[in-house]
VEXMIFI-284078 format. One line per field, with one value per residue (C-alpha): residue in one letter; residue number from 1; z, y, x. Coordinates in steps of 0.25 Angstrom, whole numbers, padded with zeros to 4 digits, always signed. Example, Ala and Ser with C-alpha at 12.3 -4.5 7.8 and 13.67 -1.06 7.14 Angstrom:
BEGIN
residuo	(a | s) .
num	(1 | 2) .
up	(+0031 | +0029) .
north	(-0018 | -0004) .
east	(+0049 | +0055) .
This chain:
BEGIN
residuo	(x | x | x | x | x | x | x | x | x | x | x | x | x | x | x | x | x | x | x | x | x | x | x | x | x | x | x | x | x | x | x | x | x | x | x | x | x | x | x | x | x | x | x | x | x | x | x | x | x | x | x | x | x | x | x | x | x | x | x | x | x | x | x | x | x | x | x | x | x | x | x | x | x | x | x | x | x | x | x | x | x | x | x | x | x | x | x | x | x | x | x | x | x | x | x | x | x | x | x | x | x | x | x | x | x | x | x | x | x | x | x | x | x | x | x | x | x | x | x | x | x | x | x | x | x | x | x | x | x | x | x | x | x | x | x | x | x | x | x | x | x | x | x | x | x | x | x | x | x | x | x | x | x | x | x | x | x | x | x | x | x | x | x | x | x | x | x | x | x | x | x | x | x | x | x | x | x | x | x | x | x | x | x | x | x | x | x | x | x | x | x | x | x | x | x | x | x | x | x | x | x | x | x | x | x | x | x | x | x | x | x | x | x | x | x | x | x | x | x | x | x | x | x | x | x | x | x | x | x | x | x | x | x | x | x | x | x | x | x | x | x | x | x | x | x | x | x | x | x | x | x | x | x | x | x | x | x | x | x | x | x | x | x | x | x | x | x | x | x | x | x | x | x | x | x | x | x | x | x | x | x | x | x | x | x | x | x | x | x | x | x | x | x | x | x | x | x | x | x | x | x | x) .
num	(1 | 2 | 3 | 4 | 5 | 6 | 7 | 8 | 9 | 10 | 11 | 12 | 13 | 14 | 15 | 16 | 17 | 18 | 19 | 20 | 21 | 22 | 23 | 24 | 25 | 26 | 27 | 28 | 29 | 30 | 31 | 32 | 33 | 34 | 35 | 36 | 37 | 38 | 39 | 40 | 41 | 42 | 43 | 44 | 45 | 46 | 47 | 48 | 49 | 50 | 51 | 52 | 53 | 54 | 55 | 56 | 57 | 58 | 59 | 60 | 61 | 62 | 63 | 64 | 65 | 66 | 67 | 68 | 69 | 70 | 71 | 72 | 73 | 74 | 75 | 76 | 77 | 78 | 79 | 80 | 81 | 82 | 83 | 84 | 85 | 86 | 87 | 88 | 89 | 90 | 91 | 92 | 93 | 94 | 95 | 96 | 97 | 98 | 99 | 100 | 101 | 102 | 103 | 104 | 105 | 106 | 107 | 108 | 109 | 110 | 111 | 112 | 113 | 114 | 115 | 116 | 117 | 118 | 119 | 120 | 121 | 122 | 123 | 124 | 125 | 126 | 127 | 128 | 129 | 130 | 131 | 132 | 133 | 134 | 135 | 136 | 137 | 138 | 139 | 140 | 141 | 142 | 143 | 144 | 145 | 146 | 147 | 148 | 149 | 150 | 151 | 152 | 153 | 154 | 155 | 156 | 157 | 158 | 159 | 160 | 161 | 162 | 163 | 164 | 165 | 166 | 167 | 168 | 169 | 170 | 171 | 172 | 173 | 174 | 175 | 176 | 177 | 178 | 179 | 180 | 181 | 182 | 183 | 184 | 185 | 186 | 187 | 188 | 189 | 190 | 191 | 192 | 193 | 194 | 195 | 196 | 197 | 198 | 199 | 200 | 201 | 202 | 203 | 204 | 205 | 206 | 207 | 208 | 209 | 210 | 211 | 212 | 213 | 214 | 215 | 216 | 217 | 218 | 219 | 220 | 221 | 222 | 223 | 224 | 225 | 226 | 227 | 228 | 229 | 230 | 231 | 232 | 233 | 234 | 235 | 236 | 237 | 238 | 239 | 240 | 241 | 242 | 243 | 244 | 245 | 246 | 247 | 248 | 249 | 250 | 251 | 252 | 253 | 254 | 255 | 256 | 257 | 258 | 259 | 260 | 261 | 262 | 263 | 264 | 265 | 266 | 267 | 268 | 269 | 270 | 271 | 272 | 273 | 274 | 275 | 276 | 277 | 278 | 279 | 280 | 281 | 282 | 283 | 284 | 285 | 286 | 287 | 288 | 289 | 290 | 291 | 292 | 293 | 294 | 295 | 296 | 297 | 298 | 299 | 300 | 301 | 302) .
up	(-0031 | -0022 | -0026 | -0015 | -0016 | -0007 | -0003 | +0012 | +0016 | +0030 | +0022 | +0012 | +0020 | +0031 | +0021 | +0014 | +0026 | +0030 | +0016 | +0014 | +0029 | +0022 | +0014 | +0003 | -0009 | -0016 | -0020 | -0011 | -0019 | -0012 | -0019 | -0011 | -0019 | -0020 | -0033 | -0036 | -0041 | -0056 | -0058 | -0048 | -0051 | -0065 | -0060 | -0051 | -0063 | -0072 | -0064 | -0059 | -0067 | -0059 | -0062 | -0049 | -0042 | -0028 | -0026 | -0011 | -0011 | -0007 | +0004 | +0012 | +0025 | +0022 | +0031 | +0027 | +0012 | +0014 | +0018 | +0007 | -0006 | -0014 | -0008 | -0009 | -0022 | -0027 | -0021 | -0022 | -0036 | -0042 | -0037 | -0044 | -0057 | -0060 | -0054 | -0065 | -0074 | -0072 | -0071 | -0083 | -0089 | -0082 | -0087 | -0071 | -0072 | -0059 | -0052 | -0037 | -0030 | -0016 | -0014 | -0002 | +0003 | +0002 | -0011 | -0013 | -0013 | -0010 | +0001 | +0006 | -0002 | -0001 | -0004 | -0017 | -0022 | -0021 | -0028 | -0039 | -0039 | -0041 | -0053 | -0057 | -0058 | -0063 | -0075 | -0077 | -0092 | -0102 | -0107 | -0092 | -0092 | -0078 | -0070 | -0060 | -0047 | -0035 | -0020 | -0010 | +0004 | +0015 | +0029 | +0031 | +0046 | +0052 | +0039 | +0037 | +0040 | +0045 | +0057 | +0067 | +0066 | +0070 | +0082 | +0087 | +0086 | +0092 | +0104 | +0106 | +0106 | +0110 | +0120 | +0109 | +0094 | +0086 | +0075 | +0066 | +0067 | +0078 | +0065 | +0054 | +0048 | +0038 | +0032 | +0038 | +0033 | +0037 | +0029 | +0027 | +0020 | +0012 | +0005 | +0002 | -0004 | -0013 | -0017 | -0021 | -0026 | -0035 | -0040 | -0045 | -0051 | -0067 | -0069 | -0064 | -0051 | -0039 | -0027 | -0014 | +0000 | +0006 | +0021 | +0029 | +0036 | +0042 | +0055 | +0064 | +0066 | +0081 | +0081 | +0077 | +0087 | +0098 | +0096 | +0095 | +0108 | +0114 | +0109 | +0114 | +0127 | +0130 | +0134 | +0125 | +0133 | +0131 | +0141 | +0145 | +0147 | +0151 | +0158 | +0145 | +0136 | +0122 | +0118 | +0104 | +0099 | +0087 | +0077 | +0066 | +0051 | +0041 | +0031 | +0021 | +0030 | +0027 | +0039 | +0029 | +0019 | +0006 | -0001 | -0014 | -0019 | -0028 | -0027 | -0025 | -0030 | -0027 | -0031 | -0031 | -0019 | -0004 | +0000 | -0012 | -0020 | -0033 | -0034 | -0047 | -0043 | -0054 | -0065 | -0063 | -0075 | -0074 | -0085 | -0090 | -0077 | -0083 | -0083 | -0068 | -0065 | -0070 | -0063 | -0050 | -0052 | -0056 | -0043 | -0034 | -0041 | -0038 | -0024 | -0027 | -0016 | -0020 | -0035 | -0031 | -0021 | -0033 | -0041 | -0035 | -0029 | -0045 | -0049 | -0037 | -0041 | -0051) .
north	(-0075 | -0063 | -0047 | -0039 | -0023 | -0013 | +0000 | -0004 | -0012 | -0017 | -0022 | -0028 | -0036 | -0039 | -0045 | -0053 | -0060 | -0062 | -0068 | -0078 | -0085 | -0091 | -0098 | -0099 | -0103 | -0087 | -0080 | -0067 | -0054 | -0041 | -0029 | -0013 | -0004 | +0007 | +0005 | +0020 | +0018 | +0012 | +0007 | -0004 | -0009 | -0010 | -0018 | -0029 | -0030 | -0032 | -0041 | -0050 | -0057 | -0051 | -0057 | -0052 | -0037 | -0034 | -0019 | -0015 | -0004 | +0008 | +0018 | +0017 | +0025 | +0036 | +0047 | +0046 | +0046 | +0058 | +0067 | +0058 | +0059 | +0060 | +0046 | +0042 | +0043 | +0038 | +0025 | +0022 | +0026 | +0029 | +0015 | +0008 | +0015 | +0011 | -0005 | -0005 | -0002 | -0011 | -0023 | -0019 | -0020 | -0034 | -0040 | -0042 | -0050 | -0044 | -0033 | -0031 | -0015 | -0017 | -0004 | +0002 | +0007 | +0020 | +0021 | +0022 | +0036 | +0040 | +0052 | +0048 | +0050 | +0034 | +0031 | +0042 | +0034 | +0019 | +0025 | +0030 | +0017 | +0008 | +0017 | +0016 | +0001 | +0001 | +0009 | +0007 | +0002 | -0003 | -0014 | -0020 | -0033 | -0035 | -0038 | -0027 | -0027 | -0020 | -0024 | -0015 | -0016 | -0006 | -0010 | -0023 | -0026 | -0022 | -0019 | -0008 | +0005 | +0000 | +0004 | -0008 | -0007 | +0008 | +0004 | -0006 | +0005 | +0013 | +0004 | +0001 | +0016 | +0024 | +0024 | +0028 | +0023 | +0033 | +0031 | +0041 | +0041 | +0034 | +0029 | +0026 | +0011 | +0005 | -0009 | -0019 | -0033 | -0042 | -0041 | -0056 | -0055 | -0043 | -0051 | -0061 | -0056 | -0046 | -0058 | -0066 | -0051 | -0054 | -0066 | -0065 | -0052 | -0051 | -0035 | -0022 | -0025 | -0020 | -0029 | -0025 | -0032 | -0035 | -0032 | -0032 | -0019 | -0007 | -0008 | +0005 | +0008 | +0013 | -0003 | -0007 | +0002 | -0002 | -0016 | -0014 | -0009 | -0021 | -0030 | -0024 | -0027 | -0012 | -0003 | +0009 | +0022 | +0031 | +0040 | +0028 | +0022 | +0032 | +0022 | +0012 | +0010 | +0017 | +0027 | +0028 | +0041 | +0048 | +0056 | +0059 | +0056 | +0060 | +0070 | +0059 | +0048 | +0040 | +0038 | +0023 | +0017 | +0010 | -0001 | +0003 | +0013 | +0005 | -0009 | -0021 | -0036 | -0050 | -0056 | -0072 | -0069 | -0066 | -0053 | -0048 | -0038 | -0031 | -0015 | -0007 | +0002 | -0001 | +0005 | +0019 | +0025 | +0030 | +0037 | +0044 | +0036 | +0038 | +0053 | +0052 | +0046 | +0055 | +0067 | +0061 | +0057 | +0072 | +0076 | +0069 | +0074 | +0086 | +0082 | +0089 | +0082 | +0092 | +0088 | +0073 | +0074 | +0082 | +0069 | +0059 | +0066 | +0069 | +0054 | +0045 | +0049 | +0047) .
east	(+0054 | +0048 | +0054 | +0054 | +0055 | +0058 | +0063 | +0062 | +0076 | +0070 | +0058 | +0064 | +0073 | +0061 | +0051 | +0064 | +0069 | +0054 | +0051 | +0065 | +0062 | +0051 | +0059 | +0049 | +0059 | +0055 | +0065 | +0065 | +0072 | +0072 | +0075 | +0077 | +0072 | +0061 | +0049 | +0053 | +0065 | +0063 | +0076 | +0075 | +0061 | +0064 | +0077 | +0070 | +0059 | +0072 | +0079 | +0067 | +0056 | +0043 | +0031 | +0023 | +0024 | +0016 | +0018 | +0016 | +0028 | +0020 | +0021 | +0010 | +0010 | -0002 | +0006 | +0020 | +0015 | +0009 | +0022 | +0029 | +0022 | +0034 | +0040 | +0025 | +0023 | +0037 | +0035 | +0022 | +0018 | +0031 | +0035 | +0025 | +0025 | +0039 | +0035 | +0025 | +0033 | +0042 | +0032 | +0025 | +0040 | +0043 | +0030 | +0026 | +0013 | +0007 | +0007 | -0001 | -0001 | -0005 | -0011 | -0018 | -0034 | -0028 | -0028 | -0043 | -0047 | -0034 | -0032 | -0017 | -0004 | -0001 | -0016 | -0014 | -0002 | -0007 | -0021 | -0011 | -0003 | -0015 | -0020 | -0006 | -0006 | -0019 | -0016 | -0002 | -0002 | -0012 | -0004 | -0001 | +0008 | +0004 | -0008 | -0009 | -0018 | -0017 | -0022 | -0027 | -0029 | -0028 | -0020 | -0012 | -0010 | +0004 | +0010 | +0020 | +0012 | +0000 | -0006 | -0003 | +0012 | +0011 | +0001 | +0009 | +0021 | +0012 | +0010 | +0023 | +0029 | +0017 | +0005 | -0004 | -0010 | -0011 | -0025 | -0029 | -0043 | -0054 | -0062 | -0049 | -0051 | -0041 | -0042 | -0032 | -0026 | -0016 | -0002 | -0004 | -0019 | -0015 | -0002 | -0010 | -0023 | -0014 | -0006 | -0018 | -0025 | -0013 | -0017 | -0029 | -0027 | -0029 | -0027 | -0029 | -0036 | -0038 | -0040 | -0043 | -0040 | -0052 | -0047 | -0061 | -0067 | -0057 | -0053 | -0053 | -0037 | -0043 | -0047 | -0033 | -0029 | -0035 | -0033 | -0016 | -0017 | -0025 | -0018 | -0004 | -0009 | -0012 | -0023 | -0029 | -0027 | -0041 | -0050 | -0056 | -0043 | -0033 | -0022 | -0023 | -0009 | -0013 | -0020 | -0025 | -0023 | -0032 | -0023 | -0031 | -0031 | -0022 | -0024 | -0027 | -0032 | -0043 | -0053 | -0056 | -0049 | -0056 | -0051 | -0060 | -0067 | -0074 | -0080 | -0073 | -0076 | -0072 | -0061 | -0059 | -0052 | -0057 | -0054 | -0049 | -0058 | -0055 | -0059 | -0062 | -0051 | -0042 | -0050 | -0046 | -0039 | -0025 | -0018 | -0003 | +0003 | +0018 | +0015 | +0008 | +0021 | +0032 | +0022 | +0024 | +0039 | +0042 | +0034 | +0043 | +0056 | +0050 | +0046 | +0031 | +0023 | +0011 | +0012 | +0012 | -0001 | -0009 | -0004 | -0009 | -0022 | -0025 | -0022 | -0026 | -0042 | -0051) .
């Protein structure tokens, strides 16, 4: 049987409907319900014997994150404090975070709380009952958030693609590639690992951008080409932006799989979580985003 969380309704009931047509024999349970509220994560870990957890339940979008630190936070790291718990408690056997590129050298709100999240994980208790690992990766193709759904809007709605930068790169990988090397990460994962996607070189968004337009059957409007369709329109960075991602800081070996590489990441220290925790959980009751953001700027780097 497949568990499926989610605080998104429409979502939940997408992937369900798309999952039972293919009438596999699994068992598909589907549960609404947000990983910050404890009560209910305990419940399903009550209720079902859950051998296996993928966690992918983060916000990600760099921008909204960062006029929502509060509801960031909550989800993000709150969330997967109180599912640790609760696998440690059910004896879960393994447990995978899907994190994100924007956790190395953090400079972003989101990339600040999935660095936080992995030395969480990381260092969650000594006498561990489960083998944790964690994947990361950066772009998927047309996923929720990325940059090719918002082009293709962009297309549709607009005559221009906005790009924030001529020279911005970002790593990109297909939805179906990603599932399937984190599942197989998964496998052959024996404790405490992290793993990184090997996605290839960056691709120039300007590239991406281009292309979307081309292959729309459109022209690129420009000075050279003032009657064309689209124009592309540079608007800049954001304040904590990255021209380049990284998937490591460190180096990176082989694995017994192609295109899965394990870094050294997972050996920073990470100590007094519980207190960290009740910290950030008295912050949001207090609703102190400045308190927050000096948190997790003092705790994402060492």
């Amino acid at each position: 049987s497949i568990i499926l969380l989610d605080h998104s309704e429409s979502a939940l009931f997408t992937i369900e409907q798309k999952l039972k047509k293919m009438n596999s024999g699994v068992e598909i349970i589907t549960k609404l319900i947000n990983l910050s509220d404890k009560n209910s994560v305990d419940e399903i870990f009550n209720c079902h014997n859950i051998d296996m957890v993928y966690h992918a339940a983060a916000y990600k979008d760099v921008n909204m994150l960062e006029s929502n630190i509060l509801s960031g936070v909550k989800n993000n790291i709150i969330g997967l404090y109180y599912l640790l718990n609760a696998c440690e408690a059910s004896n879960v056997s393994n447990f995978v975070l899907i994190s994100t590129d924007k956790a190395v050298k953090p400079t972003t709100i989101m990339g600040m709380t999935k660095k936080f999240c992995e030395l969480m994980m990381f260092n969650f208790k000594k006498d561990k009952n489960c083998i944790y690992s964690a994947v990361r990766f950066g772009n998927v193709f047309n996923s929720s958030g990325s940059v090719i759904p918002i082009f293709k809007k962009q297309i549709l709605e607009e005559n221009f693609l906005t790009v924030t930068d001529k020279d911005v790169t970002r790593y990109f990988m297909s939805i179906d590639e990603a599932v399937h090397l984190v599942i197989k990460a998964s496998l052959i994962s024996e404790g405490n690992e992290m793993f990184i996607l090997d996605m290839g070189e960056p691709r120039k968004i300007l590239d991406i951008a281009k292309k979307m337009i081309h292959i729309s059957g459109k022209t690129i409007k420009s000075e050279d080409n003032k009657n064309g369709d689209i124009e592309i329109k540079i608007i800049g960075l954001g304040s904590s932006e990255k021209l380049h991602e990284e998937l490591s800081e460190f180096s990176c070996e082989k694995t017994s799989e192609d295109k899965i590489l394990k870094s050294k990441d997972s050996e920073i220290e990470f100590t007094n979580l519980d207190q960290k925790i009740q910290l950030l959980l008295d912050s949001i009751d207090s609703r102190d985003k400045d308190r927050v953001s000096d948190f997790l700027k003092n705790n994402c780097f060492k």
